[in-house]
C-alpha positions in Angstrom: 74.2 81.2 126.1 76.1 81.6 129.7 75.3 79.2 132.1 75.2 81.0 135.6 74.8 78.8 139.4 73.0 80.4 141.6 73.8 79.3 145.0 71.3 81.6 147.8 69.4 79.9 150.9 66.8 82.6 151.0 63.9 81.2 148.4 62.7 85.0 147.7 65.8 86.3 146.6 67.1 83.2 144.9 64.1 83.2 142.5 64.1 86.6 141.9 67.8 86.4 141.1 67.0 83.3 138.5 64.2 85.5 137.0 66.1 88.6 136.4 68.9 86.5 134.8 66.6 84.4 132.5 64.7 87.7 131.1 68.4 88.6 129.8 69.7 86.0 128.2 71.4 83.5 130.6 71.1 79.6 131.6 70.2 79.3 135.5 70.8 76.4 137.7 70.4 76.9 141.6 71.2 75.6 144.8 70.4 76.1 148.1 74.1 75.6 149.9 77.4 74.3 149.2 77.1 70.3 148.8 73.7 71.1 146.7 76.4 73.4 144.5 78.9 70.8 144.1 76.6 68.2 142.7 75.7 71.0 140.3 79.2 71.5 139.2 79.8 68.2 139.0 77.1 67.5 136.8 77.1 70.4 134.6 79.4 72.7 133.1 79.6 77.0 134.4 80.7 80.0 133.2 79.8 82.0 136.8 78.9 81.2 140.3 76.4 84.2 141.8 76.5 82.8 145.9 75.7 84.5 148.7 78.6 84.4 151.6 76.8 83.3 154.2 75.4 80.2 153.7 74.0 77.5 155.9 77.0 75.2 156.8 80.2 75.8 154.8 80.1 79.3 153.5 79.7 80.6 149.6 83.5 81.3 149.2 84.3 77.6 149.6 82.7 77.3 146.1 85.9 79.7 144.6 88.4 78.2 142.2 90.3 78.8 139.5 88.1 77.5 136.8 85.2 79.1 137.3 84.4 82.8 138.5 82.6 83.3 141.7 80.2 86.9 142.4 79.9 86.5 146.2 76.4 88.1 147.1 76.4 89.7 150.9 73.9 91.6 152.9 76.7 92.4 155.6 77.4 96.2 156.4 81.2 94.9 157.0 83.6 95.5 154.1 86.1 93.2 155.4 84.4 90.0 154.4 84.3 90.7 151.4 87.2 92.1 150.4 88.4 88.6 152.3 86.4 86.6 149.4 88.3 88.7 146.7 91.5 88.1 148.3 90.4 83.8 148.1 90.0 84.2 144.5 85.9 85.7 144.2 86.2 87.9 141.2 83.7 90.6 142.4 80.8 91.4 145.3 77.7 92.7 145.4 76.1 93.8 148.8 72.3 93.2 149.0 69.8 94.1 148.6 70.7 95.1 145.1 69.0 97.0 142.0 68.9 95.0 138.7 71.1 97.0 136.7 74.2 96.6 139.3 73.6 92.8 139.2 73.4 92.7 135.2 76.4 94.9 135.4 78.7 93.0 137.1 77.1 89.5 135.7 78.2 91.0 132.3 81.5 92.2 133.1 82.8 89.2 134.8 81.4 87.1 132.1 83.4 89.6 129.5 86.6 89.4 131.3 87.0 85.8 131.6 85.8 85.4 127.7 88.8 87.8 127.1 91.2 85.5 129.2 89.9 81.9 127.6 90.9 83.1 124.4 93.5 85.0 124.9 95.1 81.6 126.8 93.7 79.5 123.5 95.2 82.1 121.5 98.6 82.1 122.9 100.5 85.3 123.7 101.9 86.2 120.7 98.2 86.7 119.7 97.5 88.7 123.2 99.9 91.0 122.1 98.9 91.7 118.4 95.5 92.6 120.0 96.7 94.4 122.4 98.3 96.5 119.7 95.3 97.1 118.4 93.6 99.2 121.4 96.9 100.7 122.7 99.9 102.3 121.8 102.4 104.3 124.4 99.4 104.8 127.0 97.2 105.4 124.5 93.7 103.7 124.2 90.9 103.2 121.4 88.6 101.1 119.8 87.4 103.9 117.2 87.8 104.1 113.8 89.1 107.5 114.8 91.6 106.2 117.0 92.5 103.5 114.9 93.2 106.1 112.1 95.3 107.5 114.6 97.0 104.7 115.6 97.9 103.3 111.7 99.3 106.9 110.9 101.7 106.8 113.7 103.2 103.2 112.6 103.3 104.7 109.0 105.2 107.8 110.1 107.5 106.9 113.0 110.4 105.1 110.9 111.0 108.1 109.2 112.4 110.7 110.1 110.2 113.7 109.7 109.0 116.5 111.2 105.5 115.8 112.7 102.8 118.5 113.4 100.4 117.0 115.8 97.1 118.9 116.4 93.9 118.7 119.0 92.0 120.0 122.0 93.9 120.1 125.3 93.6 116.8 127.0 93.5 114.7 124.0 97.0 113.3 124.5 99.2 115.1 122.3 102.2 114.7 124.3 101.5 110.5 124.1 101.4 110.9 120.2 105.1 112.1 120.4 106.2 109.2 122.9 104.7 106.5 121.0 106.6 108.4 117.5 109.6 108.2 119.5 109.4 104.7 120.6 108.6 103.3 117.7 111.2 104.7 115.8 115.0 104.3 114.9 116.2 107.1 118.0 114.3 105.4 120.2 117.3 104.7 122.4 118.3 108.4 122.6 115.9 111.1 124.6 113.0 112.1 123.8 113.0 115.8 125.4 109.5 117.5 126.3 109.1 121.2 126.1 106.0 123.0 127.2 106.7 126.9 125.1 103.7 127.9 127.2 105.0 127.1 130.5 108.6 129.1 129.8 108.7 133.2 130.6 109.1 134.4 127.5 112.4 136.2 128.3 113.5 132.6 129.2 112.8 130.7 125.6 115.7 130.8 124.2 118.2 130.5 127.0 116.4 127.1 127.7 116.1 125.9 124.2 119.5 127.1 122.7 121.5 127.4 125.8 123.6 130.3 126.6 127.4 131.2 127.8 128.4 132.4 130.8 128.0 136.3 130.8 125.6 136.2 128.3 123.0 138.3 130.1 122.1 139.3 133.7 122.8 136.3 136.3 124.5 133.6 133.7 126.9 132.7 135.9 127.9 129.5 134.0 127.4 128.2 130.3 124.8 126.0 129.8 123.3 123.2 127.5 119.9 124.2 126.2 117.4 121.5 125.5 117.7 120.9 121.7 121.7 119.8 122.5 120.6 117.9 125.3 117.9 115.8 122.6 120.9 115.7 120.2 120.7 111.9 118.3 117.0 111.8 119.4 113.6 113.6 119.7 112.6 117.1 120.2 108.8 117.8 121.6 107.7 121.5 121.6 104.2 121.4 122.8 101.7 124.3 122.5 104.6 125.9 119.5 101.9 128.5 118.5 103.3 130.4 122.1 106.8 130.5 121.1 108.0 134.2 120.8 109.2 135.3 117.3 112.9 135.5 118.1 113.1 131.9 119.2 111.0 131.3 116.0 113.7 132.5 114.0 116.1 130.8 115.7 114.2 127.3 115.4 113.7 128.0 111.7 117.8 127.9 111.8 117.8 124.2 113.3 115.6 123.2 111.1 117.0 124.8 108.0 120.8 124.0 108.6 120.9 121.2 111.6 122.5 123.4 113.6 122.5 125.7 117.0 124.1 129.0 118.1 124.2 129.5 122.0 123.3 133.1 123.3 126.2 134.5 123.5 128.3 132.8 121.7 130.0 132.8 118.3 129.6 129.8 117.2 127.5 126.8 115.6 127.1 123.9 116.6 125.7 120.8 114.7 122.9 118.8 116.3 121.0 115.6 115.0 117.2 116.1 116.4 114.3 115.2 115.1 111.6 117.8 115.8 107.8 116.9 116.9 105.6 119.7 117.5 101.9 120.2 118.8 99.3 123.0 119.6 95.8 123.4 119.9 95.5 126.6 118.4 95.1 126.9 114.8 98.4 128.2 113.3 97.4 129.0 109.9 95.3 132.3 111.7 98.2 133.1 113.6 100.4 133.4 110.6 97.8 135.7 109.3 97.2 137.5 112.3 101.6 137.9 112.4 101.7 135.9 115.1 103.9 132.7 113.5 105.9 132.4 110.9 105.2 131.0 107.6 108.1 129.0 106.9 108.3 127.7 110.0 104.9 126.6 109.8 106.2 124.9 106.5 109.0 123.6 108.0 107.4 122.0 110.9 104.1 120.8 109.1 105.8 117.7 107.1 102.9 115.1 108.2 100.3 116.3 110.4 98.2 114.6 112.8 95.1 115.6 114.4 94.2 114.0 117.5 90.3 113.6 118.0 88.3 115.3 121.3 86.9 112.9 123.5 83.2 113.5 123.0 83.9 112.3 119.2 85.4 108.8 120.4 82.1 106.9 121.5 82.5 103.9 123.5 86.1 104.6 123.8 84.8 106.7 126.6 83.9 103.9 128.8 87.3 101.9 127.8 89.5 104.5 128.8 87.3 104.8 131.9 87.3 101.2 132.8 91.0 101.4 132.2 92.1 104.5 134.8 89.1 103.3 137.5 91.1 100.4 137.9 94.6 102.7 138.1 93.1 105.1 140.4 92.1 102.2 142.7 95.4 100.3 142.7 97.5 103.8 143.0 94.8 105.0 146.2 95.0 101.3 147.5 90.7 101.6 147.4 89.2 98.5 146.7 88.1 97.7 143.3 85.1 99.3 141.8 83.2 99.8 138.7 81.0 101.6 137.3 76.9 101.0 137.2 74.5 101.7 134.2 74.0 104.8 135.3 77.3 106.4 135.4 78.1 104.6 132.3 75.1 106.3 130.7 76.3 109.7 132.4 79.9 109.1 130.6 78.5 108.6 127.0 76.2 111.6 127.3 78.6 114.1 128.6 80.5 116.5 126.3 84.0 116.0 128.2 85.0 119.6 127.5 88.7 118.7 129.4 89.0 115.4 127.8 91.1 112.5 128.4 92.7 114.3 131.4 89.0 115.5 132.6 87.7 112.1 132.7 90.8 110.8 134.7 90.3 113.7 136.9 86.3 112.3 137.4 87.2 109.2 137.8 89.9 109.7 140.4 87.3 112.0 142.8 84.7 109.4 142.5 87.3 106.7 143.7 88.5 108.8 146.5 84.9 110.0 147.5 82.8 107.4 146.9 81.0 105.1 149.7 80.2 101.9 148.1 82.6 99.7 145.0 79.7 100.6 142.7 80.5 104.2 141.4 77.1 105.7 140.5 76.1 109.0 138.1 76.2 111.4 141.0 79.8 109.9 142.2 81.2 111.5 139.0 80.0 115.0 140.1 79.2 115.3 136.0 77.2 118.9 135.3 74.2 117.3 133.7 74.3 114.5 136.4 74.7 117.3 139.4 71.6 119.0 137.8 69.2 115.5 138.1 70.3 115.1 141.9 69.6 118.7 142.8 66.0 118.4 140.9 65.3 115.5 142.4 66.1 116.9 146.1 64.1 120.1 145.6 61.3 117.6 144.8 61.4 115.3 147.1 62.2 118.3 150.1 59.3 120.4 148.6 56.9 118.3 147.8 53.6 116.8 150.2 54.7 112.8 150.0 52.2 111.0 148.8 50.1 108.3 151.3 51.4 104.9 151.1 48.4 104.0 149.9 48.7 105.8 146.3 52.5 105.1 146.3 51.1 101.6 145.2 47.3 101.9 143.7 47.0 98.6 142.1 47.4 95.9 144.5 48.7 93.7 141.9 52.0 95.8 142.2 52.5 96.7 145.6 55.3 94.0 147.1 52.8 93.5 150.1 50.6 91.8 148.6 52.9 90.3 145.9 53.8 86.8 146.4 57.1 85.7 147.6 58.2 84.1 144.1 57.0 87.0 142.3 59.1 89.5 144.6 61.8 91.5 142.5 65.0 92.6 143.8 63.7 96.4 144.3 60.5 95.1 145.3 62.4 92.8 148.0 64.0 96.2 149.3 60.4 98.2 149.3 59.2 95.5 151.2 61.6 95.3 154.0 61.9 99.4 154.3 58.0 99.0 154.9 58.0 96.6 157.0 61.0 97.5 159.1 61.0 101.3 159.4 58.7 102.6 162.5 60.8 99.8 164.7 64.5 100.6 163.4 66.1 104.2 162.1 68.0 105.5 159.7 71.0 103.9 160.5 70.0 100.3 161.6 68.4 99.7 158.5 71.2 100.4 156.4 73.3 98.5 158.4 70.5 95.4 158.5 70.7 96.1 154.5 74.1 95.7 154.0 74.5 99.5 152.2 75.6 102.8 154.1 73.2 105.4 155.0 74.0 107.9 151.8 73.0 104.5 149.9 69.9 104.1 151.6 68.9 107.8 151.2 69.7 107.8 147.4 67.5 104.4 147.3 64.2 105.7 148.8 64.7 108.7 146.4 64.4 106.4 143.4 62.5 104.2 144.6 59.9 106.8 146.2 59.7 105.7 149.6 59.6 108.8 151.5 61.0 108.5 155.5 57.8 108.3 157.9 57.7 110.7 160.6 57.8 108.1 163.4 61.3 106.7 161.6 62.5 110.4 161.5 62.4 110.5 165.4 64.4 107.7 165.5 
């Protein structure tokens, strides 16, 4: 069981904060400011600090260290100070007032990540590595059996040098498959040349595959190296193959057959050392039937094949690899660090992830750039299923007579009015003070009193169903 300090002057929040924790799992201690939090420390053994920054006397982020992790808790509108405590050493922040799925979300990935480093630093690196292994290769992520299957076949094969027919969906990360079959294998030195057959005119093709002298056709001013003799003592990747025209087909199947290449042009042959990796998503047995492909290069080509699973089939790989480019998109956009709540974690296991791998780094990256708070929520990552719940829940809340205060809470025993202080959650905490605080302040006062930003605030009272009063509307 994790043993979490709470350090928070404000009684309400405090307990509320220790309740919260202690229905999930966790070991509380509290204090009330910093000297009340050393004697803690001193006494008793941590594995997080949750303390709020401003704190009477010496403030929260004189409790950070590197032994123990520090969540600094704010209610400041101003980024700055706590981007400050991160920069001191504070792991994370949380502004308040906050919902109890960002706080257990945070609590448990801080508590994750510095499991992971204790025993990796117990463990040693050589052991860091080996596991590291295990979820990666060449870029590549998963925890999956899937992946893992993928993974193992790609040590089997790469020594050897075969041709390799790689299969899956668009996105999936064909093109890392080949890297990592390069890397790991005895040509590794020598270039690993990437061809997209797709992305090449067709009258084209084989000028820049087999090269061509000068005169050979219309504007070849100059001879010219094609790309299978510049890969010569390495790799050879011809992505999306099922678009390669016939003639370059047969012309491939010559490579293949006698290890060497004839120039356009030219009269004659010369020998090349390549090993050939191909990939397409289409499925090349019905274009050999439809004429389309050839059979024995299909034969040829299709020594081992690998077939690379979609996203949707991965499960919580989803989240890993999501975790993993959140925190690439925000180092790359210099945005500070964010991460994802329940919600949007929820919203990524449910969606299909038609695109894929390169979808969800697409997602992720507009929710980074777009975003107004660290915590990246459902409707950040503009999802289809997750667009649909925001618009419904608009068109009900603009169309629809609010409801009296009164009813919003019918049994007094659960409106935060009449709850006692002790017994206050953290969403009642926020009911309360929007009640209490909204015909004397508007729209943008209270957010900034709250420590959120306006589009916060809004998406908050829809949840929550605190409708705006008319008097705070002509504000």
């Amino acid at each position: 069981m994790s043993h979490i300090l709470i350090v928070e002057d404000e009684g309400i929040i405090r307990s509320a904060l220790r309740r919260l924790l202690e229905r999930n799992g966790f070991q509380i201690s509290e204090a009330g400011t910093v000297p009340e939090a050393r004697s803690q420390l001193d006494a008793h053994s941590f594995d997080l600090i949750i303390s709020d920054l401003r704190l009477p006397g010496e403030a929260g982020t004189e409790l950070i260290n590197q032994q123990t992790p520090v969540l600094i808790m704010t209610s400041y509108a101003s980024l700055r100070s706590a981007v400050d405590a991160m920069k001191q050493g504070a792991v994370d922040y949380i502004a308040k007032p906050f919902d109890h799925d960002e706080m257990l979300t945070a609590v448990n990935h801080i508590l994750s990540q510095h499991r992971r480093q204790k025993s990796q630093e117990e463990a040693g690196q050589p052991g860091t590595e080996a596991k590291d292994q295990e979820t990666s290769m060449a870029g590549m992520l998963g925890e999956s059996d899937l992946m893992q299957a993928v993974f193992q076949q790609i040590h089997k094969v790469a020594p050897y040098d075969c041709r390799v027919l790689i299969f899956g969906e668009s996105g999936t990360g064909k093109e890392l498959v080949a890297r990592a079959l390069h890397d790991l294998s005895p040509r590794k030195n020598a270039p690993l040349i990437s061809v997209n057959c797709a992305a090449i005119p067709e009258t084209l093709i084989e000028s820049e595959l087999f090269g061509h002298e000068k005169g050979a056709f219309t504007g070849a001013n100059a001879s010219r190296n094609g790309l299978i003799e510049a890969a010569d003592g390495g790799s050879l990747f011809l992505d999306e193959i099922g678009e390669l025209p016939l003639e370059a087909q047969a012309r491939l199947l010559r490579v293949l057959q006698e290890g060497e290449i004839r120039r356009l042009g030219s009269v004659e042959s010369r020998k090349v050392d390549v090993r050939l990796l191909a990939a397409t998503h289409r499925d090349i047995k019905t274009l050999v039937d439809q004429g389309k492909f050839r059979l024995d290069l299909y034969y040829r080509l299709n020594v081992v094949e690998l077939e690379l699973p979609c996203l949707s089939e991965r499960g919580d790989d989803v989240l890993l690899l999501a975790d993993f480019l959140l925190n690439k998109s925000c180092q790359r956009l210099g945005k500070p660090q964010a991460r994802f709540s329940k919600s949007a974690r929820n919203a990524l296991l449910s969606y299909s992830w038609p695109g894929n791998v390169r979808e969800l780094e697409n997602r992720v990256e507009r929710a980074v750039i777009l975003a107004d708070d660290t915590l990246l929520h459902a409707e950040d990552l503009q999802l289809p299923q997750a667009n649909s719940v925001k618009k419904a829940s608009f068109v009900s809340s603009s169309f629809t007579e609010p409801k009296p205060q009164s009813s919003q809470f019918a049994d007094a025993d659960h409106d935060p009015a009449h709850l006692p202080a002790d017994d206050l959650s953290l969403e009642d905490y926020f009911v309360r003070f929007v009640h209490e605080n909204e015909d004397q302040m508007s729209e943008t006062e209270l957010a900034k009193k709250l420590g959120i930003s306006r589009k916060c605030l809004w998406e908050r009272r829809q949840r929550l169903g605190i409708p705006r009063r008319k008097s705070a509307t002509s504000k």
